[in-house]
N, C-alpha and C positions, 0 to 999 in steps of 0.2 A: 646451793647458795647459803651461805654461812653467815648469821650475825649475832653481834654479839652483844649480850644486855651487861651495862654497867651503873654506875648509881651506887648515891654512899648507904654503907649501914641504914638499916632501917625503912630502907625506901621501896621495902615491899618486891623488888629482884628475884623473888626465889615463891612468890606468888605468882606472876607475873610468868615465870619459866615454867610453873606445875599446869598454869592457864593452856598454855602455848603447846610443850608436849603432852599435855593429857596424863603426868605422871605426879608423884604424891612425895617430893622429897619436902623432909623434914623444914619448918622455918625456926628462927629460935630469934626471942624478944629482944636478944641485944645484937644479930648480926654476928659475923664475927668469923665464917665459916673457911676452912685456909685454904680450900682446893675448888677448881674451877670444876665446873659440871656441863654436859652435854646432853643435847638431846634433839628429837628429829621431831619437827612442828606439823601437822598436817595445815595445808591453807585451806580456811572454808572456800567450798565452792559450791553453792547451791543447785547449779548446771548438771552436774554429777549426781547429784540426789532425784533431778525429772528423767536422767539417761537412766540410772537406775531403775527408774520406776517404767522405762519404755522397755529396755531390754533385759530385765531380772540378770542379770550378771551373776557368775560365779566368784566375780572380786570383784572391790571397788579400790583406786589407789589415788588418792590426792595427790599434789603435786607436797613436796616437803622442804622447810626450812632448815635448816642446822643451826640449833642456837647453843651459843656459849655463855652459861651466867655464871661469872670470874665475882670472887671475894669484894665485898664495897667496899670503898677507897674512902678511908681515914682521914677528917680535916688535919691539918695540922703536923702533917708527917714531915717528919726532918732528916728523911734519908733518899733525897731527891726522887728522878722520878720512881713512880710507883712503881714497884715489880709485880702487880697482878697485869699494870696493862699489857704488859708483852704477851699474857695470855689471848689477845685478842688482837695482834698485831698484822695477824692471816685473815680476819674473815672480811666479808664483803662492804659489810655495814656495821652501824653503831645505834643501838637504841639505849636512850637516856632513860633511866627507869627513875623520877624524881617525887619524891614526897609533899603531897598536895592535901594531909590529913593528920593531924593531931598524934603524935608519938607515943605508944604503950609505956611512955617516959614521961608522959603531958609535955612534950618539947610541941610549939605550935609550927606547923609547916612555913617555910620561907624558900618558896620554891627557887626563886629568882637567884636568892644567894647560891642555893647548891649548882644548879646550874651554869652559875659564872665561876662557882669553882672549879667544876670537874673540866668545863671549858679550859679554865687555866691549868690543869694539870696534863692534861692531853696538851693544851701549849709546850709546855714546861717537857714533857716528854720527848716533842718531837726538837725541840730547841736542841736537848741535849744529844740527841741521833746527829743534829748537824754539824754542832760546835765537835762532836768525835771526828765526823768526817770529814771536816777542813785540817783540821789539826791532821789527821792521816795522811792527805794531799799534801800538807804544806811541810810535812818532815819527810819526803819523800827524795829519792836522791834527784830526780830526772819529774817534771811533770809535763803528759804529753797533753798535743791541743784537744785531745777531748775531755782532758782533767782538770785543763783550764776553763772548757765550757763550762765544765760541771762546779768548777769553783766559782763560775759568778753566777751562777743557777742558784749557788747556797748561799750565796748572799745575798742573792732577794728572798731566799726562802726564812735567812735569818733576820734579816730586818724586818719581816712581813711577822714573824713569831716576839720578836722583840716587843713590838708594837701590840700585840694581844690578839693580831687578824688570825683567821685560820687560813690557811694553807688554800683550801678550795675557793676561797675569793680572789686568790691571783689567777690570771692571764696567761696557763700554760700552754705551750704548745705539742703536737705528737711528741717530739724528740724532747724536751724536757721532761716531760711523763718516763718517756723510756729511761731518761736516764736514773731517774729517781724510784723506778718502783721497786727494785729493791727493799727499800727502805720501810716500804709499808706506813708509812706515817699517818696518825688518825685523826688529824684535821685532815686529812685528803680523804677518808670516808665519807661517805653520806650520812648521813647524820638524821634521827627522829627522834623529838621531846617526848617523852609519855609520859602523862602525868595522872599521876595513882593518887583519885581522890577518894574521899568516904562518899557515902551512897548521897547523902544532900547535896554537896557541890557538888555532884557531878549531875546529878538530874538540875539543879538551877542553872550549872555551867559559868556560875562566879567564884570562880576557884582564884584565891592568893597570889596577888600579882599580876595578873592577867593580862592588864595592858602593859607592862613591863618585857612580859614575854613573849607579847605576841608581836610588841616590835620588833625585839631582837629577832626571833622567827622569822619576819619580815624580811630584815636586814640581811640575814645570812641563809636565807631560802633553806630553813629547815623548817619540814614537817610537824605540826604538832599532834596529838592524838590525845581526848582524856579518854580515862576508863576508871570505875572503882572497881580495882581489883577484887575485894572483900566480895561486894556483892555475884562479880562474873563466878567468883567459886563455889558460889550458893548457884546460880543461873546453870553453870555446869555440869553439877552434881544432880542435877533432876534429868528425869524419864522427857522423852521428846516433849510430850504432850503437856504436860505439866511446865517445861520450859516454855513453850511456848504462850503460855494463858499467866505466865510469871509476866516475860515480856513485853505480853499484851497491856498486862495492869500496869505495868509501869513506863509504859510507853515507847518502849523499845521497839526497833523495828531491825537491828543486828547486834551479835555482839560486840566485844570492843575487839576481842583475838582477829573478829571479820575483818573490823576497821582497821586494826592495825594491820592485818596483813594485805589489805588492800593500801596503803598507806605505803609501806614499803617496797609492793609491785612496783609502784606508781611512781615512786622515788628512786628506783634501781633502771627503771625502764624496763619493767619485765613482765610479760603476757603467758597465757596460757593456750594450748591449742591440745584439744582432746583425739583420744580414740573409743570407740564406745563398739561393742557388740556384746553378743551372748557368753564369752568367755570372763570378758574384764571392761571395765569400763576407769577411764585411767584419762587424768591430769597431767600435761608434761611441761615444763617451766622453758621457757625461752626467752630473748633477748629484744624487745621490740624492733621490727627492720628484718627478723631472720631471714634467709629465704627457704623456699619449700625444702630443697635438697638438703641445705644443713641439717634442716630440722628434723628430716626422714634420718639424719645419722646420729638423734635424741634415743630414738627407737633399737636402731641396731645399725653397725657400721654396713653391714650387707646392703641394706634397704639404699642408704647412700649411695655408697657405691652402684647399685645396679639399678637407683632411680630411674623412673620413666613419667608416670604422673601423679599429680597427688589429685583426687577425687573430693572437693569440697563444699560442706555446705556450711552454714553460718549458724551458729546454733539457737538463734530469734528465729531464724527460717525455719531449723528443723520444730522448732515446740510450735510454732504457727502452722504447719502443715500438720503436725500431731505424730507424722511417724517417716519415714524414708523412702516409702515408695509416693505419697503422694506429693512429698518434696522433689523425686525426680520428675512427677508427672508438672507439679508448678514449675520446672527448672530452677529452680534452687540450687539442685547439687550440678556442679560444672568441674568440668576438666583444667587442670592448673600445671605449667610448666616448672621448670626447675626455680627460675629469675624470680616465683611469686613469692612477694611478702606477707608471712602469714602473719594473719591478723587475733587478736584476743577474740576465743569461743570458737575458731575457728572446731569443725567436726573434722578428719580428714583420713580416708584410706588410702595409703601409698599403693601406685604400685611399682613394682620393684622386675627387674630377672639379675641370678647370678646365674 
């Protein structure tokens, strides 16, 4: 699953990315950086740290995100849309990475404003994907009845952009999706506010604007999440133990990488369901709804293929019985057909013949 953090200069984007994969690229006071950067997120999952501690495993593998954090976007740029967003024109998702703390510039945070702007420039972007591809349709020698579909498709998509809406608050159906996904448009992402405060606002939780943004929020069913970056990279940088009794003084009970990656499960519609033994003990990313077979083909196409049953217990079940045999003795663990929907925490051993 691929998402991609955007947000102007300054808004903390490349804190926020070091947070996420665990890695230490450079930030610099004024922004400004010309190449996008990748990296693979592990999701906390604290389920994996009690399988651990049952089955000492020779690996442990979270389940992982792909993030892209693409150059911040320039107020006031006069050379239409942005050419960093095509860098994120592919991924799944969008998270707003937006400044909620006083500028290494003393600029005071105005979170509201940034965010109705980058809203308007992802408008702005996908307006001008449309206004190309009517024009393409309309100088066309011959246009057939599916291009005509597609042509009053983009006029509600152009009016609806005209107008400042995004794209995800229209009323599409299967076959308008199809026709458009092509295009990748990022008002059709899902969308999450994060808001990178300093270490006070975000422990008081009266950060700048607040009811402003949490209507908006409201209104267009985006997520919001705070965190202060600053301090998670202090919280980070320490030994288990010592994080933990940080935590504790300060009141925390996860960090915000948690919350936010919990945040985006949540928003994607996406659950986890494990495998755990003495080998590996492993996180696997699925789609809520999956059924068992698909999901035996997360694993290996074989497993699919030669599906028979998946062996499941619920991973509440297994910590409350304390280990796997006396969750078979509670019946816990049951036999599951192809048709089952696996559930988040799901524990599961396939069995399979090829």
């Amino acid at each position: 699953m691929d998402i991609g953090l955007i947000g102007l200069p300054l808004s903390g984007k490349t804190t926020i990315f070091n947070l996420l994969t665990h890695s230490h690229a450079e930030t610099s006071a004024f922004g400004g950086k010309a190449e996008s950067r990748r990296g693979l997120a592990p999701v906390p999952d604290p389920r994996l740290d009690w399988l651990s501690q049952l089955y000492h495993p020779r690996k442990v593998t979270p389940a992982q995100l792909q993030v892209v954090d693409v150059p911040g976007l320039a107020r006031g740029e006069s050379q239409g849309p942005n050419r960093f967003l095509n860098d994120v024109r592919l991924v799944d998702a969008l998270i707003h990475v937006v400044r909620g703390f006083a500028s290494e510039l003393g600029e005071a945070p105005k979170p509201f404003q940034d965010i109705e702007d980058m809203e308007l420039e992802l408008g702005l972007s996908d307006l001008d994907l449309v206004e190309k591809r009517r024009q393409r349709i309309q100088s066309g020698k011959k246009v057939t009845p599916e291009q005509r579909h597609e042509m009053e498709l983009l006029d509600r998509l152009h009016e609806a952009l005209e107008a400042g809406e995004r794209l995800d608050s229209l009323d599409l159906n299967d076959e308008d999706r199809r026709l458009i996904s092509g295009y990748q448009f990022l008002t059709l992402k899902p969308m999450i506010w994060l808001l990178n405060l300093d270490d006070e606002t975000f422990k008081s939780g009266q950060y700048p604007d607040r009811d402003q943004i949490e209507e908006a929020a409201h209104a267009k069913h985006i997520p919001v999440v705070l965190m202060a970056g600053a301090m998670e990279q202090e919280i980070q940088d320490l030994d288990a133990e010592d994080r933990e009794e940080f935590m504790r003084d300060l009141g925390i009970e996860e960090t915000g990488t948690a919350r936010l990656s919990r945040a985006t499960y949540d928003h994607l519609g996406l659950i986890s369901f494990l495998t755990a033994g003495e080998d590996e003990v492993r996180a696997w990313t699925i789609t809520r709804g999956t059924l068992a077979k698909e999901a035996a083909g997360k694993i290996h196409s074989d497993i699919e293929r030669g599906f028979i049953r998946a062996e499941v217990v619920a991973f509440e079940a297994l910590k409350a019985a304390g280990n796997i045999a006396r969750a078979r003795e509670q019946g816990a663990v049951r036999l599951e057909g192809k048709d089952y929907a696996m559930q988040d925490g799901d524990i599961v051993n396939f069995r399979f013949n090829v």
